[in-house]
N, C-alpha and C positions, 0 to 999 in steps of 0.2 A: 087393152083400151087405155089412150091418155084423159087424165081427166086435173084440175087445177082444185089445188085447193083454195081455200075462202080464207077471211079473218072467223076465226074460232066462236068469237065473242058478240059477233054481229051480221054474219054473213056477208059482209061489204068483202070486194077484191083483197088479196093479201098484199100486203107494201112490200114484200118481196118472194118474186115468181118463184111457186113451187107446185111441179107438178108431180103424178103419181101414176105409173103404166102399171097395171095389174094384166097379168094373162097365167094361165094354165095348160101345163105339158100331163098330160096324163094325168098323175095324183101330187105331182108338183105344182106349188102354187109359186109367183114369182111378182115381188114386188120390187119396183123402182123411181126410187124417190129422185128426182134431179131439182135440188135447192140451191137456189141464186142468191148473192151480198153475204153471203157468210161470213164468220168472223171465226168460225170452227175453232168456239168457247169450248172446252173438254177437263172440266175440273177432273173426274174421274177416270182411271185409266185402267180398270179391273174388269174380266166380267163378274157381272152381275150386283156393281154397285148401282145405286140407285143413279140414274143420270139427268133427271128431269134440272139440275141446276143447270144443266147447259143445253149445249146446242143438241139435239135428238131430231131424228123419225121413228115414229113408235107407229104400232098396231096392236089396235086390244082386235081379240079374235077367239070366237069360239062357236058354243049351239047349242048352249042349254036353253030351251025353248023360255025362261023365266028370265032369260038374262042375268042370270044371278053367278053364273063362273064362268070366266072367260081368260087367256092368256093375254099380259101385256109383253110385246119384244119392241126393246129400243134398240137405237143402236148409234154410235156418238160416230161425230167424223172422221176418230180415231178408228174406224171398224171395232171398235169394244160393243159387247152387248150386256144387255140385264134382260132375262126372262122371270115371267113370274106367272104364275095360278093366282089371281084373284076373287076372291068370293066373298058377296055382299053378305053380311051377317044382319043388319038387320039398317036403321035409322035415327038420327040425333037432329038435336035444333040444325046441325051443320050441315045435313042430308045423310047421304050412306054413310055407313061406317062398313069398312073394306079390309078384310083382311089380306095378306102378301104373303104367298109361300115363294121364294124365288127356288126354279127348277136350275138344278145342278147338271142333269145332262143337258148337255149344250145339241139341240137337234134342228138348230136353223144355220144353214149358211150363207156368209154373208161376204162382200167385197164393197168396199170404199173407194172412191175416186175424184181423187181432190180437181175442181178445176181452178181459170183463174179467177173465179169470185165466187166459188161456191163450194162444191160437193153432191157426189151421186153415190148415192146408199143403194145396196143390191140388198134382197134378202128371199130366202126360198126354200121351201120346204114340203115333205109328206104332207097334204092336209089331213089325213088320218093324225098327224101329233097334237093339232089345233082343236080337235074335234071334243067338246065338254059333254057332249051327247049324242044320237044318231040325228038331229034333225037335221037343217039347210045349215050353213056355215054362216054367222050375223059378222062385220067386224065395223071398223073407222080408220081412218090411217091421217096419221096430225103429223107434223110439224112445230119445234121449239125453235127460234132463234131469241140469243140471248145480247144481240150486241157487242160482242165482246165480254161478257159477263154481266151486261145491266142487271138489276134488279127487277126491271119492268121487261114480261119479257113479249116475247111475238108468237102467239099461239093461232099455227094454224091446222084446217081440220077438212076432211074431205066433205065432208056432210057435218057445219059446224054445229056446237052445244047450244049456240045463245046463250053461255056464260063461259068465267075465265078456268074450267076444270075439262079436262077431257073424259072424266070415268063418268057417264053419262047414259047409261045401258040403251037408253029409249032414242038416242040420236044414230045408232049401230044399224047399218041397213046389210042386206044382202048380200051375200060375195055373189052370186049367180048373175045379180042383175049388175054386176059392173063386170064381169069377164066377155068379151070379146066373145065374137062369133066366128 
């Protein structure tokens, strides 16, 4: 199924078209991002450096029924990725406080496809890797555009936060109920 993301921050349309086809082969899950006006801003060129300064499509994704661990995978327009186990530890004036173990086997695959004003991000994997628990699979799938590296950036989110942060547990819906029939 195709589905358009929003502004992250307000739920208002996004200022630049980005959508997200989720479908499932078997135990493969299969996401693709196709994002418009890019400016495929790509400070970082490693995996598993942090990339949230530039341009990304991320997916937190997991099933621990508490929402409390879950995987974050980016992945920049360069096809570079960063994974990581994230796990709320506990809360501060600032909200969560979140720990990051970034996972070193690399077990998502992915392909990049630059077009002329944007980029389509492929990404796909065992949902058995994703899995924090046995229950249903919860995730989000966002969108960074940075402008060319602005400071102010473009956050967008399939099912947005209502605020500018995407680690949001309680905005994380379903994988079931967005895959195709």
């Amino acid at each position: 199924m195709l589905y358009n993301l929003k502004n992250c921050r307000d739920g208002s349309d996004a200022v630049y078209d980005t959508t997200v086809e989720i479908s499932e082969s078997g135990d493969t899950l299969h996401f693709k991002f196709d994002c418009k006006n890019s400016k495929y801003f790509c400070p970082f060129h490693n995996y598993n450096d942090i990339h949230s300064s530039g341009d990304i499509c991320e997916i937190l994704i997991g099933s621990d029924p508490d929402r409390k661990k879950y995987f974050e995978i980016e992945i920049s327009p360069e096809n570079v990725l960063m994974i990581g186990l994230i796990e709320k530890c506990g809360e501060d004036e600032d909200g969560p406080v979140l720990k990051l173990d970034l996972v070193d086997d690399c077990f998502i695959n992915s392909r990049v496809t630059l077009t002329d004003n944007g980029y389509i991000a492929e990404l796909w994997f065992d949902k058995s890797c994703v899995r924090t628990d046995e229950n249903d699979i919860f995730f989000n799938a966002y969108r960074i555009e940075t402008d060319g590296g602005e400071s102010e950036k473009h956050l967008f989110a399939l099912n947005p936060t209502m605020r500018g942060k995407f680690h949001t547990p309680e905005y994380f819906v379903y994988l079931n109920d967005y895959l195709g029939e």
